[in-house]
N, C-alpha and C positions, 0 to 999 in steps of 0.2 A: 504494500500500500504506500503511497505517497506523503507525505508528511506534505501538506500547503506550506507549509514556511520554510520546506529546502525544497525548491521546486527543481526536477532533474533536467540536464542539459536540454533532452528533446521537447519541457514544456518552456522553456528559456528560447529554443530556435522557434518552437511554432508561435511564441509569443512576436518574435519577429516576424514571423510571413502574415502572421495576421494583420498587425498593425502596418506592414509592406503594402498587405494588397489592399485595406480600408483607402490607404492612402490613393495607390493608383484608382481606388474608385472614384473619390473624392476628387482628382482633378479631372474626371470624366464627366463629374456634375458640374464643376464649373465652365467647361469645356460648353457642356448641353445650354445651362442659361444663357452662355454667349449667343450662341449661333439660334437662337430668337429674336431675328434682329427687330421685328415689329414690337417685338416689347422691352425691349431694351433700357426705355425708359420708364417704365411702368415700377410702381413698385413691387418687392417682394411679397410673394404669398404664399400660406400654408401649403396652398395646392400645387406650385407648382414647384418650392422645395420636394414633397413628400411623389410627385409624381416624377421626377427628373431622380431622385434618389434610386426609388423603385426600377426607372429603365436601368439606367448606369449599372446596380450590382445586377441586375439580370444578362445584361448582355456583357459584362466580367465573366458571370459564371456559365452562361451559354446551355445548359439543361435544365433541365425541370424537376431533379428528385434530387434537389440539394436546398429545399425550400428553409430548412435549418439552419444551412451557412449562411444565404441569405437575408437568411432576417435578425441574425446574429450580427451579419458586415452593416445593415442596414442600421441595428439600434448603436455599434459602436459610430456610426456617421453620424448617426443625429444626435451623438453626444457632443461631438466636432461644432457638428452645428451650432445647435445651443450654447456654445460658446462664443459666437462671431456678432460683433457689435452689431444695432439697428443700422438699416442700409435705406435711402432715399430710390434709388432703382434697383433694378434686377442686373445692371453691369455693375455698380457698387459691390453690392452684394458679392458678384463673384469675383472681382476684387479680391472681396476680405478674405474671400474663401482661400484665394491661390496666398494671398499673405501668410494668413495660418498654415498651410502646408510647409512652406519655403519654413516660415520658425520652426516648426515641428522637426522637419530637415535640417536645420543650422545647428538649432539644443540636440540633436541625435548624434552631428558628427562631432560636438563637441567633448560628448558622452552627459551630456544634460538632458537627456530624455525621461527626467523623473521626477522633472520638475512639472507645476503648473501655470500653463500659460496666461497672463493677466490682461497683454496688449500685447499690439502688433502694429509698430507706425513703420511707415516704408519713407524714405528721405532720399532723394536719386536714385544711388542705384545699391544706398545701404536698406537696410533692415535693421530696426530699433526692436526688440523683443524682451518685454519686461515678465519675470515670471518668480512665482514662489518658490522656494524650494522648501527641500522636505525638514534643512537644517534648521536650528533654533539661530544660532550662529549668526548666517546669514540669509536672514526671512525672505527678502525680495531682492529681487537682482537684473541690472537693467544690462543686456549686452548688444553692441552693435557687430553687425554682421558684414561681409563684401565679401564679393566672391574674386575669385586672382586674377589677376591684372595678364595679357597675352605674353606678354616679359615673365610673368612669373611661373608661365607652364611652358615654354619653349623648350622644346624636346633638346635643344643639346645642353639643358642642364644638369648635371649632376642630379641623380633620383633622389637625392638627401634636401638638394634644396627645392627640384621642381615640385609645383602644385597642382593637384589634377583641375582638370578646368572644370566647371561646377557646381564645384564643393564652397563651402561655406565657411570663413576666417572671421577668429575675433577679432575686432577693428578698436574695440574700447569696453571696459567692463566696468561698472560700478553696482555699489550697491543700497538699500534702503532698509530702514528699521522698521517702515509700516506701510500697508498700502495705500495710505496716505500722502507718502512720501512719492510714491511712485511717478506719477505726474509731473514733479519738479524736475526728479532726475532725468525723466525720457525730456521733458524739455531743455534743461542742459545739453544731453545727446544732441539732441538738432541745432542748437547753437555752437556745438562744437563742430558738427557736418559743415555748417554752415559757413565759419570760417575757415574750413580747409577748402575749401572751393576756394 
C-alpha cells in the first residue's frame, strides 16, 4: 500500500504528465476563444468558458471511454481558471489565460512549482509573477521572468553557458511579508523594467 505522504517515483512522474497535458489543454482553450473573431470583443461567459473547455480536452483525448480522464483534466482547468482575474472581452481573457500558463512554466523551470500563484503582470517582453509560497520565511515572493536573448543561445556556445531558447530566467526576485504588500512590490518591478529600457 502506499503511504500519501511518500508518494512513489511513478505517482511523482504521473503527477507530471498530468499537470503537462492540463497544461497543453489549457493553451488549446485559449487558442479556441481567439479564433472567435466575431466575439472577440464581447465579454466572457460561463458558457462559452465551460463549452470551449469541454471541446479542447475532448479533442486532446480523441475517444470516448476515457470520460474519467476527462472530466478529471477538465475540473483540474477550471481550477486554473478560477484563478484568472475578471476580463473586459473574451481576447483579455485569453490573454490572462496564456499569462498564467507562461508563470506556471517560468515557477516550474525554476523548481517553484509549489508555490501559489497571486498575479501575473506581463511588462514587454518580461513576466512579473507574484506568488505564495509554502515557507513561513518567505510568505510572498514577486519574480520577474525573460526568456534569453539570441546571443545567449547561439549554438557555438559552450553548453555551460548557452540557454535553450524558450525557457524562462530570473531577471529580479524580491520579496513581501503580506499580501498586502504584494502590489507595491510588483509595482516596483515595473518601475524597475521600466528604467532598463
Amino acid at each position: 500500500m502506499n503511504d500519501r505522504n511518500h508518494p512513489t517515483p511513478h505517482d511523482v512522474q504521473t503527477a507530471v504528465d498530468d499537470a503537462r497535458r492540463v497544461r497543453e489543454i489549457l493553451a488549446d482553450v485559449a487558442d479556441r476563444i481567439d479564433r472567435l473573431p466575431i466575439y472577440r470583443s464581447q465579454p466572457m461567459t460561463e458558457l462559452v468558458k465551460r463549452t470551449t473547455v469541454s471541446l479542447a480536452a475532448w479533442t486532446h483525448h480523441g475517444i470516448y471511454d476515457t470520460a474519467l480522464i476527462v472530466d478529471r483534466d477538465s475540473a483540474a482547468m477550471y481550477a486554473v481558471l478560477a484563478t484568472l482575474p475578471p476580463a473586459d472581452t473574451r481576447t483579455e481573457y485569453a490573454q490572462s489565460l496564456r499569462n498564467r500558463l507562461a508563470a506556471i512554466d517560468a515557477l516550474t523551470a525554476v523548481g517553484l512549482d509549489s508555490t501559489r500563484i497571486v498575479s501575473v503582470t506581463r511588462h514587454d517582453d518580461s513576466l512579473i509573477v507574484a506568488a505564495q509560497q509554502p515557507s513561513d520565511d518567505t510568505p510572498y515572493t514577486v519574480d520577474v521572468f525573460r526568456q534569453p536573448t539570441d546571443d545567449e543561445t547561439d549554438p557555438e556556445l559552450h553548453e555551460l553557458d548557452r540557454r535553450t531558447p524558450g525557457t524562462w530566467l530570473i531577471q529580479w526576485q524580491a520579496s513581501a511579508d503580506s499580501a498586502a504588500d504584494v502590489p507595491q512590490v510588483v509595482a516596483h518591478a515595473v518601475e524597475i523594467l521600466a528604467g532598463a529600457r
